[in-house]
Legacy VTK file of the C-alpha trace (Angstrom):
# vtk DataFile Version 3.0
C-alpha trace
ASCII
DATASET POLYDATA
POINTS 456 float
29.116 30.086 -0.418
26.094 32.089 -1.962
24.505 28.652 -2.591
24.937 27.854 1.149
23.827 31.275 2.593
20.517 31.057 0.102
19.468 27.240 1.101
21.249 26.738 4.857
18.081 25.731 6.361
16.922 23.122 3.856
20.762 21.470 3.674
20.748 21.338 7.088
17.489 20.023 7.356
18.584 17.698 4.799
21.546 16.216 6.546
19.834 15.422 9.949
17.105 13.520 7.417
19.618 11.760 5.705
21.342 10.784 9.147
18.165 9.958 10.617
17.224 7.379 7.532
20.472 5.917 8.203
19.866 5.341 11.752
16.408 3.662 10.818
17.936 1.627 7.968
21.118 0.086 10.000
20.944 0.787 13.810
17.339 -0.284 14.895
15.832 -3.152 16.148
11.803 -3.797 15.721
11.052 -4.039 19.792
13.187 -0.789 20.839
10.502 0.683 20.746
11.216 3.633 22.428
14.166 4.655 19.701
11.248 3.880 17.013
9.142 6.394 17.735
11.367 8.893 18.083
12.804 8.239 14.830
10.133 8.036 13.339
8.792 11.470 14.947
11.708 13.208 14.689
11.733 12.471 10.532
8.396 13.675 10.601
9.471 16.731 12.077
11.976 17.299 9.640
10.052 16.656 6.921
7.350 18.895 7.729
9.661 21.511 7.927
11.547 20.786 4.965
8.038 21.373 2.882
7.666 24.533 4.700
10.921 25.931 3.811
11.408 24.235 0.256
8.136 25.387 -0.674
8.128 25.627 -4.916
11.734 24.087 -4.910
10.540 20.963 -7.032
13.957 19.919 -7.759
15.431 20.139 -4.759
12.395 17.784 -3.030
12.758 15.002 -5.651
16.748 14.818 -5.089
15.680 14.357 -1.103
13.302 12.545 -2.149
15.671 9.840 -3.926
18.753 10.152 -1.783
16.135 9.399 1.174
15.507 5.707 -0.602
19.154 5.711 -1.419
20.146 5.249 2.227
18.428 2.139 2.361
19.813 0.388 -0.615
21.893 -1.987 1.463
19.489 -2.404 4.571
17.706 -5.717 5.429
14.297 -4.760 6.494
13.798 -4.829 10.111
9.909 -4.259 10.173
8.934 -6.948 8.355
9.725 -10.040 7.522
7.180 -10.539 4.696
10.170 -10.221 1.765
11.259 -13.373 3.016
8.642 -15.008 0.974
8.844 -12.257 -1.844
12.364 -13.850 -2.532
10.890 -17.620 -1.384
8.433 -17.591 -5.032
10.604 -15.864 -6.782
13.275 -19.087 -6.379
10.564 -20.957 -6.679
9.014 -19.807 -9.973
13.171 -19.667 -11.472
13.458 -23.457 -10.297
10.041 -24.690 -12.014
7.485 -24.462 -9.500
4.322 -23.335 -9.561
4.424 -20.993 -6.284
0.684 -21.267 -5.908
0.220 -25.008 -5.465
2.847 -25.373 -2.857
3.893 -23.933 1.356
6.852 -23.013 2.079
6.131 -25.014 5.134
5.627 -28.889 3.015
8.961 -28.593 1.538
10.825 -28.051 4.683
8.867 -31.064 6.286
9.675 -33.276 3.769
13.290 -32.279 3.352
12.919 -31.717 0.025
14.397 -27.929 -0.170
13.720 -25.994 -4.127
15.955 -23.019 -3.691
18.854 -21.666 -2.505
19.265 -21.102 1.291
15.651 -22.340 1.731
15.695 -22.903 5.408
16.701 -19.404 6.255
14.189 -17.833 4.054
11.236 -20.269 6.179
12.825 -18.777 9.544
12.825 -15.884 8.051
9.389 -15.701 6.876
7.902 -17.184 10.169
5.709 -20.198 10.264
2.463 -18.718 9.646
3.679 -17.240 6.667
5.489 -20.143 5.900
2.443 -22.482 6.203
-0.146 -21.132 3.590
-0.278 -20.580 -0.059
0.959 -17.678 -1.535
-1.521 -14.493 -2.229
0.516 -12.157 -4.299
-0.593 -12.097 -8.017
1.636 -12.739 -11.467
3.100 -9.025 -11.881
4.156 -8.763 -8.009
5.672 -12.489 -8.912
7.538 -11.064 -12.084
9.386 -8.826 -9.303
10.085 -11.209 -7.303
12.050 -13.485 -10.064
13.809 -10.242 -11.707
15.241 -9.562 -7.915
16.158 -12.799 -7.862
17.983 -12.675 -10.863
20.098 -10.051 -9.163
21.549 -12.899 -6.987
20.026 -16.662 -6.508
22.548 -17.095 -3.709
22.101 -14.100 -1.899
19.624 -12.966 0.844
21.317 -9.053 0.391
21.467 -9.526 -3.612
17.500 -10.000 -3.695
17.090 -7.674 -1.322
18.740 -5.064 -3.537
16.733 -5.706 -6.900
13.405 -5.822 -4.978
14.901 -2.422 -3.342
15.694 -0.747 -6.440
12.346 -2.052 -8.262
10.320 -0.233 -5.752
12.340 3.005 -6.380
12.074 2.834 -10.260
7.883 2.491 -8.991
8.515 5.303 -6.997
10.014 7.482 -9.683
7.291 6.232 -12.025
4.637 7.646 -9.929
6.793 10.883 -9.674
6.833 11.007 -13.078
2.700 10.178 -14.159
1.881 11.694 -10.582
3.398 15.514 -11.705
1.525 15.313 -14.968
-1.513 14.571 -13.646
-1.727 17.034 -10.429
-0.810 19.751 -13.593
-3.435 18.534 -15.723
-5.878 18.598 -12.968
-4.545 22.511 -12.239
-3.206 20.907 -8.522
0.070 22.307 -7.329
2.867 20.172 -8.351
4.058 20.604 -4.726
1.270 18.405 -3.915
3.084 14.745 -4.680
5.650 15.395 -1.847
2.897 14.833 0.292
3.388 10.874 -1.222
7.388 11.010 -2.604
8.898 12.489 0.629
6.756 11.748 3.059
8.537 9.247 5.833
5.893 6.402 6.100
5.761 5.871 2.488
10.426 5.663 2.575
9.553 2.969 5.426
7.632 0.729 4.780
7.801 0.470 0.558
11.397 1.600 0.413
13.271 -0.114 3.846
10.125 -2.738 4.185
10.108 -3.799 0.722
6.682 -4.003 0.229
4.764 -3.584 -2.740
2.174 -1.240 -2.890
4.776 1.615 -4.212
4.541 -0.785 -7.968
0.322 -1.111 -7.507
0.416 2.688 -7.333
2.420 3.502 -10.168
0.224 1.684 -12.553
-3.264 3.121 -10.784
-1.986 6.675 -11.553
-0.761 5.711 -14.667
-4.021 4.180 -15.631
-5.967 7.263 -14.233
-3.938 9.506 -15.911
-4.558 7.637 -19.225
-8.258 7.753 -18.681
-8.146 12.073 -18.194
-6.530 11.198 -21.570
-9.588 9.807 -22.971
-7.266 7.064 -23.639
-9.535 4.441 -21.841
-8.378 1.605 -23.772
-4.509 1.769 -22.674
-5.744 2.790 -19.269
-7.471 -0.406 -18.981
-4.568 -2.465 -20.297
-2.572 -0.744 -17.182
-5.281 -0.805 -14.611
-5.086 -4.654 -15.044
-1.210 -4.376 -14.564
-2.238 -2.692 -11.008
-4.567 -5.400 -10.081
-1.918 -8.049 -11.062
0.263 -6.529 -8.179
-2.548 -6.255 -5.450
-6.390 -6.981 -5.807
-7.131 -3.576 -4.331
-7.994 -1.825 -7.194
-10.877 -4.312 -8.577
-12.490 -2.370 -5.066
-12.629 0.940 -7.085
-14.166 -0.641 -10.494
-17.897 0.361 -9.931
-16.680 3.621 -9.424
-16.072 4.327 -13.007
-19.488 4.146 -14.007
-20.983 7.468 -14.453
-17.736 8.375 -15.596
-17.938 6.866 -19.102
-21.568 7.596 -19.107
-21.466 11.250 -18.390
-18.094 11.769 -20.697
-19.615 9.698 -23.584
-21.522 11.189 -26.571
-25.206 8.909 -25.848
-25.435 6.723 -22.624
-25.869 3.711 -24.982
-22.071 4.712 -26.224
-21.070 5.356 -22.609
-22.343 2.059 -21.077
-20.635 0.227 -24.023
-17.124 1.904 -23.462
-17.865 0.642 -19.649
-18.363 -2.839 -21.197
-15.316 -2.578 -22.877
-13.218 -1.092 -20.210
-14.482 -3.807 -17.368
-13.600 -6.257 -20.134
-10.143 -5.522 -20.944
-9.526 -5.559 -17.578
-10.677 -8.855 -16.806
-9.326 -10.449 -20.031
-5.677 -8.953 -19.624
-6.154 -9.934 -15.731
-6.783 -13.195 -17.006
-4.109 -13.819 -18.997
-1.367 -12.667 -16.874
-2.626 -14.922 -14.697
-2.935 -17.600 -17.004
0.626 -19.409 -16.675
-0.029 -20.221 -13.077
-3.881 -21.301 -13.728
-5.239 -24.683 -12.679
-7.906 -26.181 -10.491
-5.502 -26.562 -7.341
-4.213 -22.613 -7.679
-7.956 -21.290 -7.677
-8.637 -22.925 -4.478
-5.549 -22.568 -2.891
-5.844 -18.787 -4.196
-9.175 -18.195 -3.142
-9.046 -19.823 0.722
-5.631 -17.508 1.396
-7.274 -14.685 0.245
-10.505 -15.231 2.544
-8.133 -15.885 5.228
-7.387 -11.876 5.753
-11.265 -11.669 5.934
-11.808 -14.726 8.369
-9.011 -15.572 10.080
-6.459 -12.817 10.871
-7.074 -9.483 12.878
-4.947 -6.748 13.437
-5.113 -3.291 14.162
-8.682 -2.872 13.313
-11.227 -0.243 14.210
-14.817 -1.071 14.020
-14.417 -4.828 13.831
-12.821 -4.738 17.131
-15.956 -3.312 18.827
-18.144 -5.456 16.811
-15.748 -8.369 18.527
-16.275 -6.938 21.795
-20.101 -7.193 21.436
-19.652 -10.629 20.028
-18.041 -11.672 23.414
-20.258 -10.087 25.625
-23.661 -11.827 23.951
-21.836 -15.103 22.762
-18.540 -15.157 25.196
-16.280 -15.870 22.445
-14.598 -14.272 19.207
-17.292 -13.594 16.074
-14.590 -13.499 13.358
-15.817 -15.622 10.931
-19.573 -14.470 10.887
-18.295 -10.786 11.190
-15.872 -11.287 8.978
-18.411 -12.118 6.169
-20.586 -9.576 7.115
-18.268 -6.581 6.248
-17.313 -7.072 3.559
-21.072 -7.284 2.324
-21.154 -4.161 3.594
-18.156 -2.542 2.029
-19.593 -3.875 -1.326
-22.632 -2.493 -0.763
-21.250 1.227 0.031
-19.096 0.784 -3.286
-21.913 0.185 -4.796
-24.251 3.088 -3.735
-21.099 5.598 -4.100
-21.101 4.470 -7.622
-24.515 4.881 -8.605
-25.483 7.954 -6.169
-21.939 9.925 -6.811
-21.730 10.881 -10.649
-18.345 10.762 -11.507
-18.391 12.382 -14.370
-14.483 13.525 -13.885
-11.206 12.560 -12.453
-11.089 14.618 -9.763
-14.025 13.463 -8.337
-13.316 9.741 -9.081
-10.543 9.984 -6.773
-12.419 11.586 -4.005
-14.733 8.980 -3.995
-11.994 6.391 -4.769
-10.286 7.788 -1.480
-14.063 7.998 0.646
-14.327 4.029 -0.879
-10.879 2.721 0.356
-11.217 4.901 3.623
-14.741 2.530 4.056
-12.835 -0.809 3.782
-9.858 -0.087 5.603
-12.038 0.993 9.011
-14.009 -2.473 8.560
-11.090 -4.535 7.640
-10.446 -6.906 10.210
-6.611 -6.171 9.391
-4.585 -3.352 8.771
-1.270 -3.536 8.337
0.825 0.142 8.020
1.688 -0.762 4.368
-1.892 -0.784 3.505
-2.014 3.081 4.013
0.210 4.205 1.366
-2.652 3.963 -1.398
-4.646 6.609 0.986
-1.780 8.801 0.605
-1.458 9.043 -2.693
-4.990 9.687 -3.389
-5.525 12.441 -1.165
-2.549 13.857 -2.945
-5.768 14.852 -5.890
-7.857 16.650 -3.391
-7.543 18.982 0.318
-8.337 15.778 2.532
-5.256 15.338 4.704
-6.628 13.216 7.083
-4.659 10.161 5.679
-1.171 11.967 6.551
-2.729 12.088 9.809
-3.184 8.100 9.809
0.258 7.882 7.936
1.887 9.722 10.999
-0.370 7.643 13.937
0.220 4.112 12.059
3.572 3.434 13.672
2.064 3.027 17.298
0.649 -0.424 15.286
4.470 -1.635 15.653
3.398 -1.423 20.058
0.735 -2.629 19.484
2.164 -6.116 21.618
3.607 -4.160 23.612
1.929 -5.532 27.146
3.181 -4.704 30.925
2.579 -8.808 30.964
5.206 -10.085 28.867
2.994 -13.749 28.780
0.211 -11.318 27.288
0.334 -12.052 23.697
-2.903 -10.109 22.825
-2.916 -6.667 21.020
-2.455 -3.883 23.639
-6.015 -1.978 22.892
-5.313 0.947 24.610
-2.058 1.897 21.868
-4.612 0.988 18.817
-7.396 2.991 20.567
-4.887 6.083 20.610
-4.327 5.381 17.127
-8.209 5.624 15.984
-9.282 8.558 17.754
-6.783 10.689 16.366
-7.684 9.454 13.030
-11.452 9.103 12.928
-11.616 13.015 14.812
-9.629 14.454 11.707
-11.407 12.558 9.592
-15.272 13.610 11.168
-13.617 17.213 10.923
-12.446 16.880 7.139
-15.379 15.644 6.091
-18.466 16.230 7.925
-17.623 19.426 9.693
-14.767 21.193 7.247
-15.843 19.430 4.363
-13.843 19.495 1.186
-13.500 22.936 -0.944
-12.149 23.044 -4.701
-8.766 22.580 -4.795
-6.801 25.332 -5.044
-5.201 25.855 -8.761
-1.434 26.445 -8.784
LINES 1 457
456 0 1 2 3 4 5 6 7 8 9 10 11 12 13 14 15 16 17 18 19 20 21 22 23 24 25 26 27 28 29 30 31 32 33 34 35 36 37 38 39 40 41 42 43 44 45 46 47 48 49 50 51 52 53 54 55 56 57 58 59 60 61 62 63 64 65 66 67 68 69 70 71 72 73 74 75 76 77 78 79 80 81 82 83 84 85 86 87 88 89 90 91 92 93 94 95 96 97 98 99 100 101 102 103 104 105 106 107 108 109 110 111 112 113 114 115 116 117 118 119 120 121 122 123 124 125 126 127 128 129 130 131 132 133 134 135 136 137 138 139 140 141 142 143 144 145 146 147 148 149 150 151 152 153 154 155 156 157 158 159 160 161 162 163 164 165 166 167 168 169 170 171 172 173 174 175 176 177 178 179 180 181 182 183 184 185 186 187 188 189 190 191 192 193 194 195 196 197 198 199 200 201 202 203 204 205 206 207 208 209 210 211 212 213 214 215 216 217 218 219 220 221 222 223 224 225 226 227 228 229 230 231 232 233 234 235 236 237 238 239 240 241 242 243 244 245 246 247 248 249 250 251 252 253 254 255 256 257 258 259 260 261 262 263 264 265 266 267 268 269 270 271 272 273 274 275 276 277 278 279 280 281 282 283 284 285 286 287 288 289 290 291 292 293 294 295 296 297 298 299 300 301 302 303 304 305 306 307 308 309 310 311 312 313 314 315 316 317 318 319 320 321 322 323 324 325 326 327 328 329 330 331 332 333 334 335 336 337 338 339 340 341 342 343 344 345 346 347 348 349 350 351 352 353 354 355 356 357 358 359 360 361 362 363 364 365 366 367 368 369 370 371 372 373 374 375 376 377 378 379 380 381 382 383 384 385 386 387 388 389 390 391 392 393 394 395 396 397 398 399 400 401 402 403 404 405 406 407 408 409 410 411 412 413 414 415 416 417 418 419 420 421 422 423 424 425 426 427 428 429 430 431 432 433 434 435 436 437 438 439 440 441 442 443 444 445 446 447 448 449 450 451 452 453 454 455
């Protein structure tokens, strides 16, 4: 009873949570819209609140924290359909295929089906994502065939072990994530911001996407290299880029760092030599079993697809499409497409050599300013792409992406049109979206700026 009395609020709080992950997990559809927003706001709500009222209570946050993912153990994801193909290679690679040199898409043409309930993976997957080559590197693929070793005849069963990888990722993070907020002198408190925030439960958790794993070895890896232990931290950053290509975008960043921590700048540039070259050589041979002429050009053409081809929920490439139509009458995607990512390159580049980061805590600003930059010229976003935002402002007082973290489920309206015939993104929904997020980010960090973070 004395238990109760003391924590009343936070149980309670807990319970409606719990109830209202359960109502995401099992009773919603993706176009009721209506009840998906106000889900989705109404865990926001209670997780605000819980932070307020937990505050210190570090224990009592991580058990939400977990029981939160918990509730979704036996969900199917009904945001996306993308772990269709997660489970798709995963078959693949256990039967003896090579999942880079073949589409999902030839195999049911031909008849010829290599796994286990293959035709309701390819409806489940759609056909767009059923007619290209895969894009997810070797240690994402290494997840997919240990879920699949869960069950090989089993939708649910795969679902599970890709589930429950994603929560041991999330409990690594947890883990490296605490020790490095404490050796930066950043409350502890702090990583809730990432562990219990709703977005991130959503769409790594119930969506079953993969970022959650990419994360746990960047903050492993950046904790290593507060270590000084720059060798091991390489060996892991590579593990990170072997589950997304994202991190190679933060690579230049490092450069002052070794300089400025190093004895003599000629030792310093040669520890960056060998850093940048563990990296690629242990990138290399991970992906090494799958290497062959076919897989770098199948590789290569899906990954300049995102760039070229698909748009969704973008910012700034949206206007430069609009100004496209009015001077040429017709969509500019593949010369814009080629443009910005010049100039995201370019900005990495100039943050690297203009910004000395001589420590981690200003690494991971910049890393966050760097990844902010690409994601406002990318000419997609999807809501999953967020989550690496999140944890990085996590290390510093920029909140702005728990702002975007919040404002990224009006992309799920985004097709939602009066004119049911109107395919087309609905551009008043997206613009709702960006001003929210680019005014709290002009206010963080032109007009409030960013102040020492506060030690605990």
């Amino acid at each position: 009873m004395q238990f109760w009395k003391l924590n009343k609020v936070p149980l309670l709080l807990t319970f409606v949570s719990l109830f209202l992950y359960w109502c995401f997990a099992y009773d919603l559809i993706r176009t009721d819209y209506i009840k998906l927003v106000s889900l989705y706001s109404l865990l926001w709500l209670v997780f605000v609140i819980l932070l307020k009222f937990t505050k210190n209570n570090i224990r009592f946050l991580t058990v939400i924290a977990f029981l939160s993912r918990a509730i979704f153990i036996l969900a199917i994801p009904n945001l996306s359909q993308d772990f269709y193909r997660f489970i798709w290679d995963g078959r693949m690679i256990l039967e003896g295929f090579n999942p880079y040199l073949y589409t999902p898409e030839s195999f049911i043409q031909s008849g010829d089906l290599p796994v286990k309930q293959a035709e309701a993976l390819y409806a489940g997957m759609g056909e767009l994502n059923g007619s290209h080559f895969t894009n997810y590197p070797p240690v994402n693929q290494l997840c997919f065939i240990i879920a699949n070793l869960f069950s090989k005849h089993s939708i649910l069963g795969t679902v599970i072990g890709l589930r429950l990888i994603i929560i041991l990722a999330d409990l690594g993070i947890f883990f490296y994530g605490k020790r490095l907020l404490k050796q930066l002198n950043i409350p502890v408190k702090n990583i809730f911001w990432y562990l219990l925030n709703p977005f991130i439960i959503i769409e790594l958790t119930g969506n079953l996407h993969f970022e959650g794993v990419m994360i746990f070895f960047l903050i492993w890896s950046l904790y290593l290299l507060h270590l000084g232990k720059w060798k091991w931290a390489a060996i892991v950053f590579a593990l990170s880029v072997s589950v997304k290509l994202i991190p190679l975008l933060f690579l230049p960043l490092v450069f002052w760092f070794f300089i400025k921590k190093s004895e003599t700048t000629r030792k310093g540039i040669m520890c960056l030599i060998g850093f940048y070259s563990i990296i690629g050589i242990s990138t290399l041979i991970l992906f090494a079993p799958f290497f062959s002429l076919d897989f770098v050009n199948n590789y290569s053409k899906t990954v300049g697809l995102w760039f070229q081809n698909f748009e969704f929920n973008a910012s700034i490439y949206y206007l430069f499409r609009e100004i496209g139509y009015w001077f040429r009458g017709y969509n500019e995607i593949k010369i814009i497409g080629k443009i910005l990512p010049l100039i995201v390159f370019l900005f990495v580049v100039a943050i690297a050599l203009c910004k000395k980061n001589f420590n981690i805590r200003v690494l991971i600003s910049n890393m966050l300013l760097v990844f902010t930059i690409y994601l406002f010229l990318s000419t997609t976003i999807h809501p999953w792409y967020l989550a690496t935002l999140v944890i990085l402002c996590v290390y510093t007082n920029y909140r702005y992406p728990i702002v975007w973290s919040f404002m990224i489920i009006l992309s799920y309206l985004a097709y939602l049109n009066i004119n049911k015939a109107d395919k087309s993104e609905n551009l008043w929904i997206i613009s709702i979206e960006y001003i929210m997020v680019y005014a709290f980010f002009v206010w963080e960090v032109f007009i409030k700026k960013e102040k020492p973070t506060k030690i605990s």
